[in-house]
C-alpha positions in Angstrom: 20.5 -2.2 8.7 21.1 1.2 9.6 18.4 3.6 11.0 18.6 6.8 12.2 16.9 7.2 15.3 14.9 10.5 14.9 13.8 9.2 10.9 10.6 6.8 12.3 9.0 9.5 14.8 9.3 12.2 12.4 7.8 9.9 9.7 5.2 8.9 11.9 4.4 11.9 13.2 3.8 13.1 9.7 1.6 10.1 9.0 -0.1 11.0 11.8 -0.7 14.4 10.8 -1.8 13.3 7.3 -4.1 10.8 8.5 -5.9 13.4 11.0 -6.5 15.6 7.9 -8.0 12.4 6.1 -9.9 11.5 8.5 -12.0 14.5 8.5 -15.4 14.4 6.4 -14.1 10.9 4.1 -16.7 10.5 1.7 -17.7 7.3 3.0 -17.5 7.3 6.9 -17.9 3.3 7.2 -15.5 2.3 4.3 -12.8 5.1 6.0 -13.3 2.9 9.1 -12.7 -0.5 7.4 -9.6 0.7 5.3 -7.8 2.0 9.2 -8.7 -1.7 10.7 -5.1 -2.8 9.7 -2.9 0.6 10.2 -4.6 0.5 13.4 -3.3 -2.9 14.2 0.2 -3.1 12.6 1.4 0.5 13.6 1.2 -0.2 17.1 3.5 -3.4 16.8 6.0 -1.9 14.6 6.2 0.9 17.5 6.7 -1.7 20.7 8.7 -4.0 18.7 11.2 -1.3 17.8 13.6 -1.9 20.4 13.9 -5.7 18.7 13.5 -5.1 15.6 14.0 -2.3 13.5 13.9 -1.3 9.8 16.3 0.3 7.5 15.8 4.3 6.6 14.8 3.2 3.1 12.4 0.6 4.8 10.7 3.5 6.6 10.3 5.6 3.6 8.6 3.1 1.9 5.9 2.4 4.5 5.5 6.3 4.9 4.9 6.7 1.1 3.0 3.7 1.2 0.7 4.2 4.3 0.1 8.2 2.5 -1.7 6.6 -0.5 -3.7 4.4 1.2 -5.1 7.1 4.2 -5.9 9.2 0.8 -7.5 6.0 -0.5 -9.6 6.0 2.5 -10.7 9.3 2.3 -12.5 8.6 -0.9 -12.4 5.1 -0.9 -10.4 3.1 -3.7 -12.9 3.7 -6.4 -13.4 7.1 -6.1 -10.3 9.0 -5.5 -10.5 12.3 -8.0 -7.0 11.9 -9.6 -8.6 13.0 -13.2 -10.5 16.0 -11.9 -7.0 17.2 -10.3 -5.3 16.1 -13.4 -8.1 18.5 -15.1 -7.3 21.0 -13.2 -3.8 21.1 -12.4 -2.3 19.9 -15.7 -5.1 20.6 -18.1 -5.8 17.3 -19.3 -7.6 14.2 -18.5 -5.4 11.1 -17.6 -8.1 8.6 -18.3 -8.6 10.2 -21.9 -4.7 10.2 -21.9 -4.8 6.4 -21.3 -8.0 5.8 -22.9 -9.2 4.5 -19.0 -12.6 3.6 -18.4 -12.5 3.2 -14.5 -11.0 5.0 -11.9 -7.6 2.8 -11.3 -6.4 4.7 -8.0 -7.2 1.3 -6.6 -4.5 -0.4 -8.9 -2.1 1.9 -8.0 -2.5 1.2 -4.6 -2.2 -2.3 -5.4 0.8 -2.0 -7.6 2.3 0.2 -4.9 1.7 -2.1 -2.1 4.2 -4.6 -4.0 6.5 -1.8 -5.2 7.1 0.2 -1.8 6.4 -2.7 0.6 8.5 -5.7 -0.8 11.6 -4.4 0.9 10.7 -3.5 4.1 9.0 -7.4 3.8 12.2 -8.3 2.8 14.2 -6.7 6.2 11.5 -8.7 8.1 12.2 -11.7 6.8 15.9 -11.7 6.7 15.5 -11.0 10.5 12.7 -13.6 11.8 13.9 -16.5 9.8 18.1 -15.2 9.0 17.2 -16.1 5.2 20.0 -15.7 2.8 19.6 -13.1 0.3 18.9 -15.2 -2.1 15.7 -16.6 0.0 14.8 -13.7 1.3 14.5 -12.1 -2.5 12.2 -15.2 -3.3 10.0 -15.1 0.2 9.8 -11.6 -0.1 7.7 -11.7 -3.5 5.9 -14.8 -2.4 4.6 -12.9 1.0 3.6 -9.6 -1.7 1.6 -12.4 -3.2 0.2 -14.6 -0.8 -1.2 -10.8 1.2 -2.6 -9.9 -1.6 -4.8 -13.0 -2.0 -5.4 -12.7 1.2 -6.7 -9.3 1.4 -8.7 -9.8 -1.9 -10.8 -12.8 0.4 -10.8 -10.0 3.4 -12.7 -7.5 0.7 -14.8 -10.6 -0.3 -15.7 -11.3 3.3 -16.6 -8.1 3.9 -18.5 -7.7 0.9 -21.1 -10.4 2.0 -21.1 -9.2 5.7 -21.9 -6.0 5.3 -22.9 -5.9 1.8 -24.8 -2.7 0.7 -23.2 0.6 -0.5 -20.6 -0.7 2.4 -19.8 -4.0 1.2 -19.4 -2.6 -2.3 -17.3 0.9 -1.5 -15.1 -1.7 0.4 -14.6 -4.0 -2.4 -14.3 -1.3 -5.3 -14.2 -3.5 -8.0 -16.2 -1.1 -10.1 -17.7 -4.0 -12.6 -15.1 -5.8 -13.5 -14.8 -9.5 -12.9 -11.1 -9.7 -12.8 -10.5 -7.4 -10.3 -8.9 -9.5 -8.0 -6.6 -11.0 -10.8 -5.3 -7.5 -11.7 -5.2 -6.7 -8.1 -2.7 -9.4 -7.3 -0.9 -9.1 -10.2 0.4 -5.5 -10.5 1.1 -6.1 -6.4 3.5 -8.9 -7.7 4.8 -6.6 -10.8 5.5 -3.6 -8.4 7.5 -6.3 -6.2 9.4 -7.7 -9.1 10.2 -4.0 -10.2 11.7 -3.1 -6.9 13.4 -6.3 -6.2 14.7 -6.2 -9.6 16.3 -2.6 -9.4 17.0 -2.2 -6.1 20.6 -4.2 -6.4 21.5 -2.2 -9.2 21.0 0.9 -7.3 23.0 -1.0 -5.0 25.9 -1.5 -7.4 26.5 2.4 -8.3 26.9 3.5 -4.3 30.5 4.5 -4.3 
C-alpha cells in the first residue's frame, strides 16, 4: 500500500478544522460529547501507530469523508440533521416529499456510509494484522462492518438506559421505529457489499 506522506496531515488537519467548526454551539452539547468518545480514541492510535502501520491514499480518503459526516452528525445529532430544509433551500424541493420519507434518515446514511467508506480501510487492516489472503480479507472485512455495527447499536442501547432522558434518546435516534437497529446494520452491510463489490472492477480498468 502506497501513501503519500503529506496526504494524512493535510487530511487531518482538515478534519481537524471541520470538527472545531462543529463543535461550536451543537444543538445538543451532551450527545456532541458522546458521538466524539470514539474519534477521540481511535484518531490518536492511527497517529502513533503510523510509523507501523499505515493505510493506503484511498484508505485515508475514506476515513476523511467518513469521519466529515459523522462530526456533522454530531452537530445536530443523527436525528436531526436539516438535509430537507437545505434541500428546500438550495434545490427547491423537499427530499423527504421526493422519497415519500417520513423520518429524518441522516442517521441511515451515516450507517450505510460507515459500511461503504470504511470496509476498505478495515480491509488494509486486516490484510496487515493477520496477512489474510484476499480472498479472506474480502470476507473478514464485511464480517468486522457487521459485527461493529451490532456492537455499536448495544453501545447506543447502553447508553440509552444510563443516561436516559432527552440524552439517552438524542443518542439513540431511533425516532419511533422498532427496527432501527435492523436497518442500521443492514445498509452498514449493503454499503460494504457495494464497495467490496466495485472496488476490483475499478481495479480492472487502471491501465
Amino acid at each position: 500500500m502506497s501513501t503519500k506522506p503529506h496526504l494524512p496531515v493535510v487530511l487531518l488537519c482538515l478534519y481537524l478544522v471541520a470538527w472545531l467548526i462543529a463543535a461550536i454551539n451543537p444543538l445538543h452539547r451532551g450527545d456532541w460529547l458522546l458521538e466524539n468518545l470514539l474519534p477521540a480514541v481511535f484518531i490518536p492510535i492511527f497517529i502513533f501507530t503510523y510509523r507501523k502501520f499505515q493505510f493506503s491514499n484511498t484508505g485515508y480518503l475514506l476515513l476523511f469523508l467518513f469521519m466529515l459526516c459523522h462530526a456533522l452528525g454530531a452537530h445536530y445529532t443523527y436525528a436531526e440533521v436539516p438535509y430537507d430544509q437545505w434541500s428546500k433551500d438550495w434545490l427547491g424541493f423537499s427530499i423527504n416529499d421526493l422519497f415519500g420519507f417520513e423520518r429524518n434518515h441522516y442517521d441511515r446514511l451515516i450507517h450505510f456510509t460507515y459500511g461503504l467508506f470504511l470496509v476498505l480501510p478495515y480491509r488494509e487492516w486486516l490484510t496487515w494484522i493477520m496477512s489474510a489472503s484476499p480472498r479472506a480479507s474480502w470476507w473478514l472485512s464485511l464480517e468486522f462492518i457487521i459485527a461493529s455495527s451490532a456492537v455499536y447499536e448495544l453501545i447506543e442501547w447502553a447508553a440509552a438506559l444510563v443516561f436516559g432522558g432527552d440524552l439517552g434518546m438524542a443518542f439513540l435516534g431511533i425516532q419511533g421505529d422498532i427496527w432501527d437497529a435492523h436497518w442500521d446494520m443492514m445498509l452498514a452491510a449493503l454499503g460494504a457489499l457495494i464497495t467490496l463489490s466495485v472496488a476490483p472492477l475499478l481495479q480492472r480498468t487502471k491501465p
